[in-house]
C-alpha positions in Angstrom: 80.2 -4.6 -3.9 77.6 -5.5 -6.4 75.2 -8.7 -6.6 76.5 -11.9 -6.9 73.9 -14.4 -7.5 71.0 -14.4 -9.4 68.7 -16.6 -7.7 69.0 -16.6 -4.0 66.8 -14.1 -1.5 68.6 -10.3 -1.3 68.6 -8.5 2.1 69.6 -5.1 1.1 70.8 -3.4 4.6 71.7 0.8 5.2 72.2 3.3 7.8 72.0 6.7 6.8 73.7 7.6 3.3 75.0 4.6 2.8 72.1 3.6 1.6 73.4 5.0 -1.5 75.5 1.2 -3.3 72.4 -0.5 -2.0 70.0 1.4 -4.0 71.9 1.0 -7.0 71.0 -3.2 -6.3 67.9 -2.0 -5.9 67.5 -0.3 -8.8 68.8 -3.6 -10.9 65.9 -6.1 -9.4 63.4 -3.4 -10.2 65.0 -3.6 -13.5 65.4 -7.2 -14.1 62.1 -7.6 -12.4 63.3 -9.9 -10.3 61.0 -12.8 -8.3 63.0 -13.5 -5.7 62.4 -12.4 -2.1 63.7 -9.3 -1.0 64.0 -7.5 2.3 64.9 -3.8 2.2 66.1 -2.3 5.9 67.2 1.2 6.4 68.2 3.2 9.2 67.8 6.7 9.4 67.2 9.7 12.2 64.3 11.0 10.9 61.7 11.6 7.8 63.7 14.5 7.3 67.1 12.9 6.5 65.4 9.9 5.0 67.5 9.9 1.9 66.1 8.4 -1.7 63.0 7.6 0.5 60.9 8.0 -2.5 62.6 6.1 -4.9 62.9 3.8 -2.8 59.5 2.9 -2.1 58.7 2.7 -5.7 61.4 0.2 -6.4 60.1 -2.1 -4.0 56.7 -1.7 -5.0 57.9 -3.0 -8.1 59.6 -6.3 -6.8 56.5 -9.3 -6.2 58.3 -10.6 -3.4 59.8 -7.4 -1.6 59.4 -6.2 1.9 61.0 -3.3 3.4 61.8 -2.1 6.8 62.7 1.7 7.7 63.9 2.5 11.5 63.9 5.8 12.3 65.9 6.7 15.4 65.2 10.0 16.0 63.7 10.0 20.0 61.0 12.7 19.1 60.0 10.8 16.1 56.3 9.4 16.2 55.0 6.2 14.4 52.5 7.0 12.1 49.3 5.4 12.3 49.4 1.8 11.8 46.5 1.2 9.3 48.1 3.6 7.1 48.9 1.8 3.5 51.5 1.9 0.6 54.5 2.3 2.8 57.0 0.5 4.6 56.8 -0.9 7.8 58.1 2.0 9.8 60.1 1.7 13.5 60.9 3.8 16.4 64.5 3.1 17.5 67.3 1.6 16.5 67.7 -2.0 14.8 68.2 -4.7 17.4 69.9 -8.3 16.8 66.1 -9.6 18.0 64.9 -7.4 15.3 67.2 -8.8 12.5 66.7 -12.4 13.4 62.7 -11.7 13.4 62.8 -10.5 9.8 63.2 -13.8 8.5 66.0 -13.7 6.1 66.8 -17.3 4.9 70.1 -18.8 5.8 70.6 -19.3 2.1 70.3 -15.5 1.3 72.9 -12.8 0.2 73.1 -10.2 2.5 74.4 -6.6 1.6 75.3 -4.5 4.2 76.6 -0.5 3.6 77.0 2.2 6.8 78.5 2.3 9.9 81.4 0.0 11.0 79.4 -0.4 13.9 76.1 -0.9 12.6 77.2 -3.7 10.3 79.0 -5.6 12.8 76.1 -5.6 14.5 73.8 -6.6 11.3 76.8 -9.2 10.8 76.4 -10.8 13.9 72.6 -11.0 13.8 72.4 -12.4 10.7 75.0 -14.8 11.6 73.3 -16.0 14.2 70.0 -16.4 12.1 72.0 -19.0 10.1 73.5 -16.8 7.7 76.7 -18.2 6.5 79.5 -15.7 6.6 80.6 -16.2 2.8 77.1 -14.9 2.0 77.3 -11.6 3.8 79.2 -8.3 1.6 79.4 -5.4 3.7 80.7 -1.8 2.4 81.7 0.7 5.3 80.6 4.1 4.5 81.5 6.3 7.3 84.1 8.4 8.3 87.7 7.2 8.6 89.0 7.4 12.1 90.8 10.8 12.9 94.4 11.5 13.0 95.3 14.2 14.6 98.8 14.8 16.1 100.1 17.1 18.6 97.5 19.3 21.0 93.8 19.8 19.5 90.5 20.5 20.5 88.1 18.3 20.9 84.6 18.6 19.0 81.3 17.8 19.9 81.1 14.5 18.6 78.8 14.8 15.9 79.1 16.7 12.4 77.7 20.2 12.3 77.3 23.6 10.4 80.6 25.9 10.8 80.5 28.6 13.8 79.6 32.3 12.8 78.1 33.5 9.4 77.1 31.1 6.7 79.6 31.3 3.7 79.4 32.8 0.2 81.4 30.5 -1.4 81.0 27.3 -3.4 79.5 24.9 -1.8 81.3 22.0 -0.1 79.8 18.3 0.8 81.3 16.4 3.5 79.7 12.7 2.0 80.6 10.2 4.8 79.5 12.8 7.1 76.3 14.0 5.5 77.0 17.7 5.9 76.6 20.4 3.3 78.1 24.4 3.8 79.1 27.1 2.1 83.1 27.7 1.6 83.7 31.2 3.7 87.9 33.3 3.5 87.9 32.9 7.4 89.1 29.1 6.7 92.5 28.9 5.1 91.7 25.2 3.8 89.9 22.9 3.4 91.2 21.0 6.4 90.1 23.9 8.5 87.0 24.2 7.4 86.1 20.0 8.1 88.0 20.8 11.5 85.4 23.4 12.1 82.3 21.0 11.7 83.6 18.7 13.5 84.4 16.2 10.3 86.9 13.7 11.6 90.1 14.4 9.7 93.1 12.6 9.3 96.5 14.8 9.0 99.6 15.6 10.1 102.3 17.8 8.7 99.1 20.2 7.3 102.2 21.4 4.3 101.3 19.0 1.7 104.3 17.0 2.1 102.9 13.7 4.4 100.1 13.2 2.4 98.4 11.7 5.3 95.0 14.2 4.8 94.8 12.9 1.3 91.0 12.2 0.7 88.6 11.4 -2.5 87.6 14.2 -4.6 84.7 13.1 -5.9 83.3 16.2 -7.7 84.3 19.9 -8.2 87.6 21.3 -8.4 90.4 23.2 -5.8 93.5 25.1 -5.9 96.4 24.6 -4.0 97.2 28.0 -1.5 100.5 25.6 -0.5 101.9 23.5 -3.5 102.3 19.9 -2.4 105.7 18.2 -2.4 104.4 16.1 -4.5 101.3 16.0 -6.7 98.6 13.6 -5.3 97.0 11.1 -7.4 94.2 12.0 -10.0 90.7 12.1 -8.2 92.3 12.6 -4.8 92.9 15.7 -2.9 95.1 17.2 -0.3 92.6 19.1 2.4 95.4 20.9 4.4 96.4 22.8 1.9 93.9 23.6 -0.6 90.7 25.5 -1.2 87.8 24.9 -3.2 87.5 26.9 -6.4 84.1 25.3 -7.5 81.1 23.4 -5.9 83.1 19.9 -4.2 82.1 16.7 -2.8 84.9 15.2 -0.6 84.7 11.6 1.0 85.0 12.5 4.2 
């Protein structure tokens, strides 16, 4: 998922932190200081949870021929005043297929798409039908995996949240697809108990280390296993159901 021409229009799109590989293209037209045309498009709730907002900006203040685009979805959330300068265009509400086919992106751009599988189906479609040739659209889902979850469970609210009761001690533990950050606390047994109490969608099944179906990135920090695994997963990976953190972690889930 990385550039893949060096002359056409770029539309960079993101919802929420998968903003993250799009940035990093960013990041290389500001470098390169790139002419060509550029649309930047992020979704987001709020100001609040606007991530690399910032950065961002200044990026594409850097690029002649860059424009960018920031919806925020939030239904409280208020457009600032209109004549206010040095920003992105800013939206209330959520991206519509009207909206993506009225940003003008040239049929012989690259698009870029990272978020949601549902928001960049949709994105896929619009642009599709603004000419876009399907060859010329690279999409990178960064959600959460679909749960698994056999036998009798409860179901959760729908949407990722802090853990019930007192805020942990622990190290701290980063739920990336899911954008949630808590502190680890004893009354969780694992790791998999712990996502299951935010809400996180999981995916397990034996919850003994033996199926392996849980297995998830470990993408920072370290754990220790209170149940060894049948067998050892692979390096970078860990097994949620039966492990605990032992430093600050970031899991993809």
């Amino acid at each position: 998922f990385v550039l893949a021409d060096a002359r056409t229009p770029v539309a960079l799109f993101s919802a929420g932190i998968g903003v993250t590989p799009v940035l990093a293209m960013l990041h290389q037209l500001a470098r390169e200081h790139s002419s060509r045309a550029v649309w930047w498009v992020h979704t987001t709730r709020d100001p609040g949870r606007h991530a690399f907002a910032e950065e961002a900006r200044q990026l594409v203040g850097r690029l002649p021929h860059a424009r960018s685009f920031v919806y925020y979805t939030a239904p409280e959330y208020t457009v600032p005043d209109p004549g206010a300068t040095g920003g992105p265009c800013v939206i209330h509400g959520r991206m519509t297929s009207g909206a993506v086919r009225e940003l003008g992106v040239p049929a012989d751009a690259h698009a870029y798409l990272c978020g949601p599988t549902g928001f960049m189906s949709d994105v896929t479609s619009a642009l599709q039908s603004a000419g876009l040739s399907g060859s010329n659209i690279h999409t990178e889902v960064f959600g959460a995996l679909a749960a698994i979850n056999p036998g009798v469970t409860s179901p959760g609210t729908g949407r990722p949240h802090q853990p019930p009761g007192p805020q942990g001690t622990g190290p701290s533990v980063t739920f990336a697809r899911s954008g949630l950050s808590t502190h680890w606390s004893d009354q969780y047994a694992t790791l998999l108990e712990l996502a299951e109490g935010c809400d996180i969608p999981t995916r397990w099944s034996c919850r003994t280390g033996v199926c392996h179906t849980c297995t998830t990135p470990l993408l920072t920090g370290q754990v220790q296993y209170t149940t060894h695994p049948l067998e050892d997963p692979d390096p970078g990976e860990v097994l949620p159901c039966c492990s605990v953190p032992t430093t600050d972690v970031l899991l993809d889930l």
